[in-house]
C-alpha positions as YAML, in Angstrom:
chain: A
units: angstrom
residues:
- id: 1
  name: UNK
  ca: [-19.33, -58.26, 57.36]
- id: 2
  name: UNK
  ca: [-18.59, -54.70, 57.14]
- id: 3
  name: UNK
  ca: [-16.86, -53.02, 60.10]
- id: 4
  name: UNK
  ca: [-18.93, -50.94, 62.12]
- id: 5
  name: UNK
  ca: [-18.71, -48.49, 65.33]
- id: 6
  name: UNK
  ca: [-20.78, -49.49, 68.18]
- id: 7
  name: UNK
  ca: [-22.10, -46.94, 70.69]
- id: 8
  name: UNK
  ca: [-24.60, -47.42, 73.62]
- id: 9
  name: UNK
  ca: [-27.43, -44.99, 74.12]
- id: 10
  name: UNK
  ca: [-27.87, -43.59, 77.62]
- id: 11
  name: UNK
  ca: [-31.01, -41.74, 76.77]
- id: 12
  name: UNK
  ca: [-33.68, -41.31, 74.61]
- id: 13
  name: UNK
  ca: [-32.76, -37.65, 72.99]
- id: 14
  name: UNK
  ca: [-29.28, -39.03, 72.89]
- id: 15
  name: UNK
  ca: [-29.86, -42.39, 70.76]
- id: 16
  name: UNK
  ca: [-31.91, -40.01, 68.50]
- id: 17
  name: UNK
  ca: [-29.41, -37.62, 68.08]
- id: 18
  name: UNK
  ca: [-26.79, -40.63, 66.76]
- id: 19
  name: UNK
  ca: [-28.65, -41.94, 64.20]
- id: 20
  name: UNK
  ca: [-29.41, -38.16, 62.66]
- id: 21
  name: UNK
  ca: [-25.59, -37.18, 62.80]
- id: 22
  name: UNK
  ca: [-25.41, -40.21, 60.53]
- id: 23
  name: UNK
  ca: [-28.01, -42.00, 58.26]
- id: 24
  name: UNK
  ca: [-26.43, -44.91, 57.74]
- id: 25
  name: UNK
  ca: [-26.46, -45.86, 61.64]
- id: 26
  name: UNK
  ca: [-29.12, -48.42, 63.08]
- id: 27
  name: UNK
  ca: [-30.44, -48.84, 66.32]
- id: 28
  name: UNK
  ca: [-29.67, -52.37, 67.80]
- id: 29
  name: UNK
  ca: [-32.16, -53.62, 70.44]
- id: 30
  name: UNK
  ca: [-31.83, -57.83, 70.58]
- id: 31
  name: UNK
  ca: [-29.98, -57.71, 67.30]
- id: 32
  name: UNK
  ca: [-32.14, -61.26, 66.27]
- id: 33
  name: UNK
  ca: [-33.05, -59.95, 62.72]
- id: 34
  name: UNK
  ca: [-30.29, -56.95, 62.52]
- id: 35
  name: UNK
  ca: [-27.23, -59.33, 62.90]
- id: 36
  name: UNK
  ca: [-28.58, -61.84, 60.56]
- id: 37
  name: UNK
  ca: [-29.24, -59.50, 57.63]
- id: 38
  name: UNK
  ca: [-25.38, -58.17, 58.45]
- id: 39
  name: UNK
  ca: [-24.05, -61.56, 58.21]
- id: 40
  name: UNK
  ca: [-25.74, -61.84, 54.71]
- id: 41
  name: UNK
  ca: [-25.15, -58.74, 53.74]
- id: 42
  name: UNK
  ca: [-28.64, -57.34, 53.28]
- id: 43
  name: UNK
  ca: [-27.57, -54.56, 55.99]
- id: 44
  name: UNK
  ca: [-24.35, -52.64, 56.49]
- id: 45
  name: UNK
  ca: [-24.79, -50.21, 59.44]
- id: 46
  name: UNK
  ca: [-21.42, -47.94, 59.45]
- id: 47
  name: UNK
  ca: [-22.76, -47.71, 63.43]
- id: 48
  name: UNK
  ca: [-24.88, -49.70, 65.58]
- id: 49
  name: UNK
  ca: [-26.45, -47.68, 68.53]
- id: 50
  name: UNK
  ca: [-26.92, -50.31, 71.50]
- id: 51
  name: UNK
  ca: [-30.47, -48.92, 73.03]
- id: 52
  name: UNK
  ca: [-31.47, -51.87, 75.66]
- id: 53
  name: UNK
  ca: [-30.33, -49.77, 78.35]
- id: 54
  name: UNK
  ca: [-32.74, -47.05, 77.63]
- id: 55
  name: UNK
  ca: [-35.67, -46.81, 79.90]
- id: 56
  name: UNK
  ca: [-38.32, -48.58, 77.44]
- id: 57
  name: UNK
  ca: [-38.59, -52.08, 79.00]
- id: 58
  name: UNK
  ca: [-41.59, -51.66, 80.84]
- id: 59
  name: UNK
  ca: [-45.71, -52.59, 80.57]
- id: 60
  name: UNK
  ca: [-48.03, -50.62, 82.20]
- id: 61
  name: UNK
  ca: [-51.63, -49.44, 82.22]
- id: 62
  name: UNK
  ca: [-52.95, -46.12, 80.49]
- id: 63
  name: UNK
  ca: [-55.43, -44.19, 82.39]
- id: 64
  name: UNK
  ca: [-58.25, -45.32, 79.10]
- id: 65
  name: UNK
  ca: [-57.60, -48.65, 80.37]
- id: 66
  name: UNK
  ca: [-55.16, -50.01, 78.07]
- id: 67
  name: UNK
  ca: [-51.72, -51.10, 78.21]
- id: 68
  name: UNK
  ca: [-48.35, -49.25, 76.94]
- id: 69
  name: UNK
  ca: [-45.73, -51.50, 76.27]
- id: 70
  name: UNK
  ca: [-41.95, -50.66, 76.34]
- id: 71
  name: UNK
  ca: [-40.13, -50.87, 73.08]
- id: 72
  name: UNK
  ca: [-37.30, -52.65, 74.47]
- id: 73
  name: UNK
  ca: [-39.39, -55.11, 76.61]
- id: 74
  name: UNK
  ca: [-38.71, -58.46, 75.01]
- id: 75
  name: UNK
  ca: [-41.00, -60.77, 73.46]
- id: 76
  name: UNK
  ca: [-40.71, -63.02, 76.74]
- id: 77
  name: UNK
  ca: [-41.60, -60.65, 79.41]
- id: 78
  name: UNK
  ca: [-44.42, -59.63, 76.72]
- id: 79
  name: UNK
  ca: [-45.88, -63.07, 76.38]
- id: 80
  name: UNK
  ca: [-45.56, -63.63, 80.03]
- id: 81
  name: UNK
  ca: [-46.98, -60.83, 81.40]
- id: 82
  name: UNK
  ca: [-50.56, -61.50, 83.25]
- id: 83
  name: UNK
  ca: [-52.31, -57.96, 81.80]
- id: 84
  name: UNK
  ca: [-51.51, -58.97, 78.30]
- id: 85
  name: UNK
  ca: [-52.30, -62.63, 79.30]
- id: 86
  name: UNK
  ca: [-55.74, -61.79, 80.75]
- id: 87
  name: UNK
  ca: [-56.89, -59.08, 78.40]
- id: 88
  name: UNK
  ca: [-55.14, -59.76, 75.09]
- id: 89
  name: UNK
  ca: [-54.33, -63.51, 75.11]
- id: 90
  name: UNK
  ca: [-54.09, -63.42, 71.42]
- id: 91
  name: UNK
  ca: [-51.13, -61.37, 71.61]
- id: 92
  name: UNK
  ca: [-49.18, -63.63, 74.12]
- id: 93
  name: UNK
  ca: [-50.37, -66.51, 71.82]
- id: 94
  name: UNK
  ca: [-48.61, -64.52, 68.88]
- id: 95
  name: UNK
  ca: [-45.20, -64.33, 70.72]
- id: 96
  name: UNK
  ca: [-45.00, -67.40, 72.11]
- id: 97
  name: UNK
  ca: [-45.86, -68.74, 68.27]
- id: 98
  name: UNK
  ca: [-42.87, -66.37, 66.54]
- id: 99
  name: UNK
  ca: [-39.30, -68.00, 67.83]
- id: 100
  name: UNK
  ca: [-38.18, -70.16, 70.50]
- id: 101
  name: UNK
  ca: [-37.12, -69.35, 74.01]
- id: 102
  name: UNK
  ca: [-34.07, -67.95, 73.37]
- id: 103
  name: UNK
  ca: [-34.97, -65.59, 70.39]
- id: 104
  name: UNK
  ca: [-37.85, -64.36, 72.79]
- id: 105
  name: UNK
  ca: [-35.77, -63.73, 75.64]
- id: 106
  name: UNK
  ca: [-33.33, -61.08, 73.52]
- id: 107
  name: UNK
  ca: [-35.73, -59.91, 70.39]
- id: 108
  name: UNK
  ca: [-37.84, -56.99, 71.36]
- id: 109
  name: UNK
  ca: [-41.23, -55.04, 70.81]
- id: 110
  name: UNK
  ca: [-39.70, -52.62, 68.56]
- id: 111
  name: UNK
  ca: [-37.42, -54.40, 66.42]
- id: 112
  name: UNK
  ca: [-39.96, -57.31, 65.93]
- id: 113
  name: UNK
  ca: [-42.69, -54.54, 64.49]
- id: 114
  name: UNK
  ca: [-39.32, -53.59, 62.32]
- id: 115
  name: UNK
  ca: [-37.98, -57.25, 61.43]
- id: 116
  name: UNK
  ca: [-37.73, -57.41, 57.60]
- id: 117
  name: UNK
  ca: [-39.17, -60.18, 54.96]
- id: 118
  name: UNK
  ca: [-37.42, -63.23, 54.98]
- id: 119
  name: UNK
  ca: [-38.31, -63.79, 51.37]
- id: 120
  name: UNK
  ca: [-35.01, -65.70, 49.75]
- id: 121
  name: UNK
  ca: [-34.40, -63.31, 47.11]
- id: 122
  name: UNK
  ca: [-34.36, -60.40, 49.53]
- id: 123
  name: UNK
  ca: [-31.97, -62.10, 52.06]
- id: 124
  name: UNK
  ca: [-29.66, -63.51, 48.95]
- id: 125
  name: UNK
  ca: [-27.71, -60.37, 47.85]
- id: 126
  name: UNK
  ca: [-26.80, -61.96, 44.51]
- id: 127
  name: UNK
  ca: [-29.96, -62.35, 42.75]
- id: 128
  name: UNK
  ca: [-32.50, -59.12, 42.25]
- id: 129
  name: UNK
  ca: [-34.75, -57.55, 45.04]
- id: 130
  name: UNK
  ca: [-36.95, -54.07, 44.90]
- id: 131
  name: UNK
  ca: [-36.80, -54.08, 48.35]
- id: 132
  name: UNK
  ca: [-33.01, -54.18, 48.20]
- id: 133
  name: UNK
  ca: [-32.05, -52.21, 45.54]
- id: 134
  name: UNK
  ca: [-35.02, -50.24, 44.28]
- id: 135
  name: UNK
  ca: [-35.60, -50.54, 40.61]
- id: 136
  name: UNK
  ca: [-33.63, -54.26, 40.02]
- id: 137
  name: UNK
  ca: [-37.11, -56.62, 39.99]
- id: 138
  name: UNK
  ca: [-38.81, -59.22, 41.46]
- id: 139
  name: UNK
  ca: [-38.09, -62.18, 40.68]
- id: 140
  name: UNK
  ca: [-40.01, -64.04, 43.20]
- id: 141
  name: UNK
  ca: [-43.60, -63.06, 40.77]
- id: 142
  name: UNK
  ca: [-41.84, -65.54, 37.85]
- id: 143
  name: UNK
  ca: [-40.01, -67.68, 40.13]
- id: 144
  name: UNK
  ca: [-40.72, -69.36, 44.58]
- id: 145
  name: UNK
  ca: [-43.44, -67.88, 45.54]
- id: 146
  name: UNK
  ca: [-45.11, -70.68, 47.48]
- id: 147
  name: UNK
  ca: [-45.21, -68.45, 50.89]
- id: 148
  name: UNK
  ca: [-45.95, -65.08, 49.40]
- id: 149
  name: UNK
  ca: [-48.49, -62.30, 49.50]
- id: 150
  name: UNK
  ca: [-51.64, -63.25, 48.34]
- id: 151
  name: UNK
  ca: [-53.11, -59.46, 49.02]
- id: 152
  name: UNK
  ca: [-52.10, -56.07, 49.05]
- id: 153
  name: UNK
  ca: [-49.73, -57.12, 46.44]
- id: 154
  name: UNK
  ca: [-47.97, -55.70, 43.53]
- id: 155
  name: UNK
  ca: [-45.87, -56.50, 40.06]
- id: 156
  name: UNK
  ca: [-42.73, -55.13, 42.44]
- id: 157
  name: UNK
  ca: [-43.01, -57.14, 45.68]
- id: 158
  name: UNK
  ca: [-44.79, -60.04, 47.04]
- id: 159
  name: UNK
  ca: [-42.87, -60.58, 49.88]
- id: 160
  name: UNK
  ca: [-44.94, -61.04, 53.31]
- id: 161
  name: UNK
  ca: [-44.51, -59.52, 56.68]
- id: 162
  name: UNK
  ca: [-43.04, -61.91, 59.00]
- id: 163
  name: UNK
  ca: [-43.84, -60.96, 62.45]
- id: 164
  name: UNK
  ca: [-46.76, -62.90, 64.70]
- id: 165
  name: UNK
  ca: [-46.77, -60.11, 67.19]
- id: 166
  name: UNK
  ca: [-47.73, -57.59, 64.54]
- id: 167
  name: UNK
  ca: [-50.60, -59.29, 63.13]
- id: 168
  name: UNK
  ca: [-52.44, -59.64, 66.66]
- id: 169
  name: UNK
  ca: [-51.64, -56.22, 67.38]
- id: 170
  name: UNK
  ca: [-53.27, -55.19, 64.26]
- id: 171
  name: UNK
  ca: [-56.07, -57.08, 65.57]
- id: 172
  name: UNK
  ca: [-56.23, -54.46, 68.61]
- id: 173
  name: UNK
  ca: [-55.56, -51.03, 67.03]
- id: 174
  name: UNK
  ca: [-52.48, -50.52, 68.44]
- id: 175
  name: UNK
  ca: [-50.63, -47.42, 68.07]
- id: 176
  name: UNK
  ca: [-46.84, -46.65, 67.60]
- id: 177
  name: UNK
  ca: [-45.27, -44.14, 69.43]
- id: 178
  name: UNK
  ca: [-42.13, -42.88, 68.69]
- id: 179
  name: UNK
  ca: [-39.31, -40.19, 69.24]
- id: 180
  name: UNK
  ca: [-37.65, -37.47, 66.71]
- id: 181
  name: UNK
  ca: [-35.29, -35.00, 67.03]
- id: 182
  name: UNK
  ca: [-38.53, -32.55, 66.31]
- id: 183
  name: UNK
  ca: [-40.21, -34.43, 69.35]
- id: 184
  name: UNK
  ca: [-42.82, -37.34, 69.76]
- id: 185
  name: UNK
  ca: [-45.50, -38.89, 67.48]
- id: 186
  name: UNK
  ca: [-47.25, -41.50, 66.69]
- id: 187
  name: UNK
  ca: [-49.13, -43.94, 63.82]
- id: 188
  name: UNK
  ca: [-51.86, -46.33, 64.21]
- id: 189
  name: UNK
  ca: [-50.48, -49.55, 63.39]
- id: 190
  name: UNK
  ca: [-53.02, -49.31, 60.24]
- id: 191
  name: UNK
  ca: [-50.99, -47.20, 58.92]
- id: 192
  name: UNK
  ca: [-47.46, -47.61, 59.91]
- id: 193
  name: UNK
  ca: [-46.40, -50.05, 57.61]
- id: 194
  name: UNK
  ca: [-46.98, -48.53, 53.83]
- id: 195
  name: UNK
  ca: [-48.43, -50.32, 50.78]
- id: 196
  name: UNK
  ca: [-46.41, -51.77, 48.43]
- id: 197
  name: UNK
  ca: [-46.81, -49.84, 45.08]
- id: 198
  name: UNK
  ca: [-44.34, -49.18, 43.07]
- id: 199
  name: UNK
  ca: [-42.05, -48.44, 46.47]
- id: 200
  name: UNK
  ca: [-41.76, -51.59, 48.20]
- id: 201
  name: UNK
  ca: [-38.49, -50.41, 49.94]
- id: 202
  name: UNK
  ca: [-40.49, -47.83, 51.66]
- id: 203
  name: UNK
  ca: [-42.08, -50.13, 54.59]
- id: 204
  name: UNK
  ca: [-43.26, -48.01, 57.19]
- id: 205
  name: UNK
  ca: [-44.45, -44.69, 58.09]
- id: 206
  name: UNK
  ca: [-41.68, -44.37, 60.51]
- id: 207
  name: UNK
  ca: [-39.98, -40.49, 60.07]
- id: 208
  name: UNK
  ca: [-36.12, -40.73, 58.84]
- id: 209
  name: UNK
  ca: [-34.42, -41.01, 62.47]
- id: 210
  name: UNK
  ca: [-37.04, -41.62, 64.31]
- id: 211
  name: UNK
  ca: [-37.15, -44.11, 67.47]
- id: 212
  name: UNK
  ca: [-40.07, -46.41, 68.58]
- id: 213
  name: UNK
  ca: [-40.03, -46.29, 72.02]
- id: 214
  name: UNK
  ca: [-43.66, -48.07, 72.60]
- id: 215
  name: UNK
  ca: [-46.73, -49.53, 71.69]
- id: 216
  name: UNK
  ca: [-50.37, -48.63, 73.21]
- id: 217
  name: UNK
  ca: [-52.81, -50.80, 73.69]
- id: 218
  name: UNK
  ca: [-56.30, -48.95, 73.56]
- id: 219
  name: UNK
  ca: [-58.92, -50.79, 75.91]
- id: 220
  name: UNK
  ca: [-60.54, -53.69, 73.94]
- id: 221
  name: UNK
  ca: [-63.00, -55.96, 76.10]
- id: 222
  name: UNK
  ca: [-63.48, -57.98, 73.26]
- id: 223
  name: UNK
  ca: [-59.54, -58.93, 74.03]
- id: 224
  name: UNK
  ca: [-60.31, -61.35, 76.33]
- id: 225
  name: UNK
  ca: [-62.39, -63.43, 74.29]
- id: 226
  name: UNK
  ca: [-59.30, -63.66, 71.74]
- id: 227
  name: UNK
  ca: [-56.98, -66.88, 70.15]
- id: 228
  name: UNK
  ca: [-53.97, -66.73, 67.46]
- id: 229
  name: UNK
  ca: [-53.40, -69.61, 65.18]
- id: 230
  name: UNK
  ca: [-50.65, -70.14, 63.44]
- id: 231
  name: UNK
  ca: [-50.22, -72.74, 60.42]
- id: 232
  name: UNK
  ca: [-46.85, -73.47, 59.09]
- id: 233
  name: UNK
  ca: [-44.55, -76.08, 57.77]
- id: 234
  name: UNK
  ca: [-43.57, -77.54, 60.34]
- id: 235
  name: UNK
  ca: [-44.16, -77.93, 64.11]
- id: 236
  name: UNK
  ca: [-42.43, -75.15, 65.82]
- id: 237
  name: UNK
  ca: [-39.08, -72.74, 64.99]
- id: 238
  name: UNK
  ca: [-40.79, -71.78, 61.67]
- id: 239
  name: UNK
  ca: [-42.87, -68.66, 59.91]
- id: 240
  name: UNK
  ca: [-46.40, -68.97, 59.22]
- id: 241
  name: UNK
  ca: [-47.87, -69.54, 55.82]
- id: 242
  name: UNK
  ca: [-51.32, -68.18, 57.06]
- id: 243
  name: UNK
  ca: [-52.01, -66.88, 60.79]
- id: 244
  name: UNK
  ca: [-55.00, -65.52, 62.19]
- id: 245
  name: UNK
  ca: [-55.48, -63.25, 65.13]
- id: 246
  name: UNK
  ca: [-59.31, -63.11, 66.22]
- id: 247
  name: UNK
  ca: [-61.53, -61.97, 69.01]
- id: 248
  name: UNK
  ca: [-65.26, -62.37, 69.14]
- id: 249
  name: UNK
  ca: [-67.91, -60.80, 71.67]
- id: 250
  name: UNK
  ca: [-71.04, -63.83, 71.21]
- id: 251
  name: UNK
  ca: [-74.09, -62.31, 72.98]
- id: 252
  name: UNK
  ca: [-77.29, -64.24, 72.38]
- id: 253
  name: UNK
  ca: [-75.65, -65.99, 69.42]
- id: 254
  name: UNK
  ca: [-75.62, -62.95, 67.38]
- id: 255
  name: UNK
  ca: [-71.40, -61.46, 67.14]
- id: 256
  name: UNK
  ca: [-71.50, -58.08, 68.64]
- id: 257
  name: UNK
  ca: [-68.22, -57.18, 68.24]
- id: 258
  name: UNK
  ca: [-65.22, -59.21, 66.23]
- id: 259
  name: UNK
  ca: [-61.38, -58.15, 65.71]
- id: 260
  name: UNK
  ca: [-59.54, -60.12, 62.80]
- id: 261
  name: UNK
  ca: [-56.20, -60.03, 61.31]
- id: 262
  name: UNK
  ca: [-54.19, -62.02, 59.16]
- id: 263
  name: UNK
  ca: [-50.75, -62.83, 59.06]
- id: 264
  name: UNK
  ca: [-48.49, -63.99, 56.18]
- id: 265
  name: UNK
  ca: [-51.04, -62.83, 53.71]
- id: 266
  name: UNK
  ca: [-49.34, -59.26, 52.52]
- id: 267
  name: UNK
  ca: [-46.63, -57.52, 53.04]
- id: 268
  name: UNK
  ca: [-48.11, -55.62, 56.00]
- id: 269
  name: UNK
  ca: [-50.65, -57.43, 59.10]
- id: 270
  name: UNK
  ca: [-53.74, -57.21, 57.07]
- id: 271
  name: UNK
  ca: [-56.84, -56.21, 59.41]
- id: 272
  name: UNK
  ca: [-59.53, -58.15, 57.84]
- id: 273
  name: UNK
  ca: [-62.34, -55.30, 58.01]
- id: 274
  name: UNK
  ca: [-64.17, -56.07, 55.00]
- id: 275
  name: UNK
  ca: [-64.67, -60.02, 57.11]
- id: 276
  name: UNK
  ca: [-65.38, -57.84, 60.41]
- id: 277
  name: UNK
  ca: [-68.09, -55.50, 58.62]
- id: 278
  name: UNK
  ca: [-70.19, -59.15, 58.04]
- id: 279
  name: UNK
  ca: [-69.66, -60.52, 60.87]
- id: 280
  name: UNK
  ca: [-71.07, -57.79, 63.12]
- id: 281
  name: UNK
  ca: [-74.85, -58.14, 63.95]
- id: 282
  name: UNK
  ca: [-74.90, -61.25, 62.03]
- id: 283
  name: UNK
  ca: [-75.55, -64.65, 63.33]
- id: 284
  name: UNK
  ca: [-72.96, -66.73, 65.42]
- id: 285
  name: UNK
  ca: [-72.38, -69.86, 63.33]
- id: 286
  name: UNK
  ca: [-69.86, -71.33, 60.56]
- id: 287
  name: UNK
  ca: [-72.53, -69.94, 57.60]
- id: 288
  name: UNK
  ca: [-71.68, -66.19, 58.95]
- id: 289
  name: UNK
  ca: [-68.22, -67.24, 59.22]
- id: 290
  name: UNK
  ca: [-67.39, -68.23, 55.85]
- id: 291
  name: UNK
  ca: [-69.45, -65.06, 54.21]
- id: 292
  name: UNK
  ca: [-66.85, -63.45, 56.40]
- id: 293
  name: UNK
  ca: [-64.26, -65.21, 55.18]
- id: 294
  name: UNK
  ca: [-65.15, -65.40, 51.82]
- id: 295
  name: UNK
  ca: [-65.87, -61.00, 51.93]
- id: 296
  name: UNK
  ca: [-62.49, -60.58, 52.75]
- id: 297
  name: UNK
  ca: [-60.62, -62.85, 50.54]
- id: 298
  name: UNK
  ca: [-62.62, -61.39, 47.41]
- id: 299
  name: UNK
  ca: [-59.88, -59.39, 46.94]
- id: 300
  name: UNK
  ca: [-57.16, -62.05, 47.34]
- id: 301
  name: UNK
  ca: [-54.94, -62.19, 44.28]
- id: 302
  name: UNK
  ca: [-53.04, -65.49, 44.36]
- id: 303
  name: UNK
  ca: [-50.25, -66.39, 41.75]
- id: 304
  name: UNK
  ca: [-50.13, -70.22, 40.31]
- id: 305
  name: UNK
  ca: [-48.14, -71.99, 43.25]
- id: 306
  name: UNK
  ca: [-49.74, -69.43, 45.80]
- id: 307
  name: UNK
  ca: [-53.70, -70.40, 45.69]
- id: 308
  name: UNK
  ca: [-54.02, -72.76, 48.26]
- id: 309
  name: UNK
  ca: [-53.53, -69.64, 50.94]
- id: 310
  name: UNK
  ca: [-57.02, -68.87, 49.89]
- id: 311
  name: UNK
  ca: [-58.65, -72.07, 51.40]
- id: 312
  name: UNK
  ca: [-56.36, -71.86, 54.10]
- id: 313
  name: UNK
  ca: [-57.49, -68.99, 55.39]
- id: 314
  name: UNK
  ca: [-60.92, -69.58, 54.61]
- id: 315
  name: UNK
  ca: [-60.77, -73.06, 56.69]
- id: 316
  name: UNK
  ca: [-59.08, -70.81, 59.26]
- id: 317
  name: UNK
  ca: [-61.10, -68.21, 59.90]
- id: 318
  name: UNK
  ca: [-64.47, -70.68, 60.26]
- id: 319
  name: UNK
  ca: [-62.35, -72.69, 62.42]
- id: 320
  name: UNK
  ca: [-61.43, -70.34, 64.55]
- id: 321
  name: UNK
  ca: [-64.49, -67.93, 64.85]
- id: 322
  name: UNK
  ca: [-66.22, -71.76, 65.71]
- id: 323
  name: UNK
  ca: [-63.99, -72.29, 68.58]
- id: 324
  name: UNK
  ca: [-64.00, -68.72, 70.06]
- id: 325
  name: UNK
  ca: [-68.01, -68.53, 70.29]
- id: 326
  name: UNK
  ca: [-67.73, -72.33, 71.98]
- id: 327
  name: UNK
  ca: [-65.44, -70.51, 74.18]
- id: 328
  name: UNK
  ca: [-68.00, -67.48, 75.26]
- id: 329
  name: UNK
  ca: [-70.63, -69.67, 75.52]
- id: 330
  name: UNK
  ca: [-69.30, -71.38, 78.69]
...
C-alpha cells in the first residue's frame, strides 16, 4: 500500500478545501470500500481526509414532507431509523440486504452511493480495466461475465453498480446534495451516476472536489406500500445478481401509482420507467405485471453466460408487484 497523509476535517468548507489543494486526496468516511481498493491497489490516495466528525450524521424531515439524510449517517442508523422504516421500508430493506452488522455500523450514506464495481478485472490490477486505466479494454465482454450488466451497457464496460441502498433510492427520486469550493448543488440521483459510453471511468456527475454531504428524500406516499428483494448466490454477506426495489399504490385493483428500480442490472440503479409507464392505470394482476416487466427488459442486452438475468428479473418483478398489491389489499 502506498503511504499516505491522513488529516481530519473539522468542517465542511475545510474538508473541501483539502481535497482541491490536492487532486489526488480522497475523502474517507467508514473506509469499507476505500481501504479495500488500497489494499489491492485499485486506489492510491497521496491523502485521506477523515470527514466522520463533520456535522452530516443526522435524518430529519424537510418542510415538503420528506426526509434529508446525513452523508455520514451510517447504513445502521439508516436502516434503523422509524421515518425511513415507516415511510420508505424499501430503503431500510436495501441496507439491511447490502453487508452485515459490522460493515453497516461504519459504511456510510455517501460513500455507499460512491462504492465502486466489484467486477474482478477492475479490483485485479494486473489484468486490463477501462474503468482503471482508460483506454486498456474490457476483458470481462470475452471473458466472466456471469454477474454483469445486462442494460445500459457498452463494448467498454459491463461492470454493475453494487450498492442496494442506491437502487431503492432510485426508486424514490432522491436527490444528491453536495458542497464545492464555488458553493452547494445538487443532482437527481437519475442523473448522478453517468452512462457508460465510451467513458466508463467517468461514474458520476459529481463536480471535481466536490463533497456529498446528503441525500433528500422528496415526499412519496406510495413509500409506504414499498419491499426490496434481493437474489444472490448465496444466503447473506453477498452482492445481488438481480434486486428489485418496488412500491405500488392498489386502489380498486387498478395501480395508481408504482416506483421500480433494479439493481445489479447496469452499471448505474436503473429506474425501470418504461415498466412504470404500463403499469400505471392498468389493471392490478400478474398479466399487467409481466407486460411491465417484459416493456422494460425489451431493451435488455444480455451476453452468452449473462441471459438468465432476463427471466430473473422478469420472475421478480411479477413476484413482487403480486405480493405488494396482497399487501394493500389488507
Amino acid at each position: 500500500m502506498r503511504e499516505f497523509d491522513y488529516r481530519r476535517a473539522s468542517d465542511i468548507a475545510g474538508a473541501v478545501a483539502l481535497l482541491g489543494a490536492d487532486p489526488d486526496t480522497r475523502f474517507l468516511g467508514g473506509g469499507t470500500n476505500l481501504v479495500d481498493l488500497m489494499k489491492a491497489g485499485v486506489e492510491r490516495p497521496a491523502r485521506l481526509v477523515d470527514i466522520r466528525e463533520l456535522p452530516l450524521d443526522q435524518i430529519e424531515p424537510t418542510p415538503e414532507g420528506g426526509l434529508r439524510i446525513g452523508a455520514t449517517v451510517t447504513n445502521g442508523d439508516l436502516a434503523a431509523h422509524p421515518e425511513v422504516r415507516r415511510r420508505y421500508p424499501a430503503l431500510a430493506q436495501a441496507v439491511l440486504a447490502g453487508a452485515s452488522g459490522q460493515l453497516r455500523n461504519m459504511a456510510t450514506v455517501g460513500g455507499n452511493l460512491l462504492q465502486r464495481t466489484r467486477c474482478g478485472y477492475f479490483t485485479d490490477v494486473t489484468r486490463p480495466c477501462n474503468k482503471r486505466v482508460p483506454g486498456s479494454g474490457c476483458p470481462a465482454v470475452e471473458g466472466e461475465h456471469r454477474n454483469h450488466a445486462i442494460l445500459g451497457a457498452s463494448e467498454n464496460c459491463i461492470a454493475v453498480h453494487p450498492s442496494d441502498m442506491a437502487v431503492a433510492l432510485a426508486a424514490f427520486d432522491a436527490v444528491v446534495h453536495f458542497e464545492t469550493a464555488d458553493g452547494s448543488g445538487e443532482a437527481p440521483l437519475a442523473d448522478f451516476y453517468l452512462p457508460v459510453g465510451d467513458t466508463p471511468h467517468h461514474e458520476t456527475a459529481l463536480p471535481p472536489g466536490a463533497l456529498i454531504t446528503g441525500v433528500v428524500l422528496p415526499p412519496a406516499p406510495v413509500g409506504a406500500n414499498s419491499r426490496y428483494r434481493k437474489v444472490r448466490e448465496r444466503a447473506s454477506y453477498a452482492f445481488a445478481i438481480g434486486s428489485l426495489a418496488a412500491a405500488l399504490d392498489v386502489r380498486d385493483g387498478v395501480v395508481r401509482d408504482a416506483r421500480l428500480a433494479f439493481g445489479a442490472v447496469a452499471s448505474r440503479p436503473w429506474r425501470a420507467l418504461a415498466a412504470e409507464r404500463v403499469l400505471i392505470g392498468a389493471a392490478a394482476d400478474a398479466k399487467t405485471y409481466a407486460a411491465a416487466a417484459d416493456a422494460e427488459l425489451a431493451a435488455a442486452r444480455p451476453l452468452p453466460h449473462n441471459g438468465y438475468k432476463v427471466t430473473l428479473m422478469r420472475n421478480l418483478v411479477v413476484a413482487e408487484l403480486t405480493r405488494l398489491a396482497q399487501e394493500a389489499a389488507r
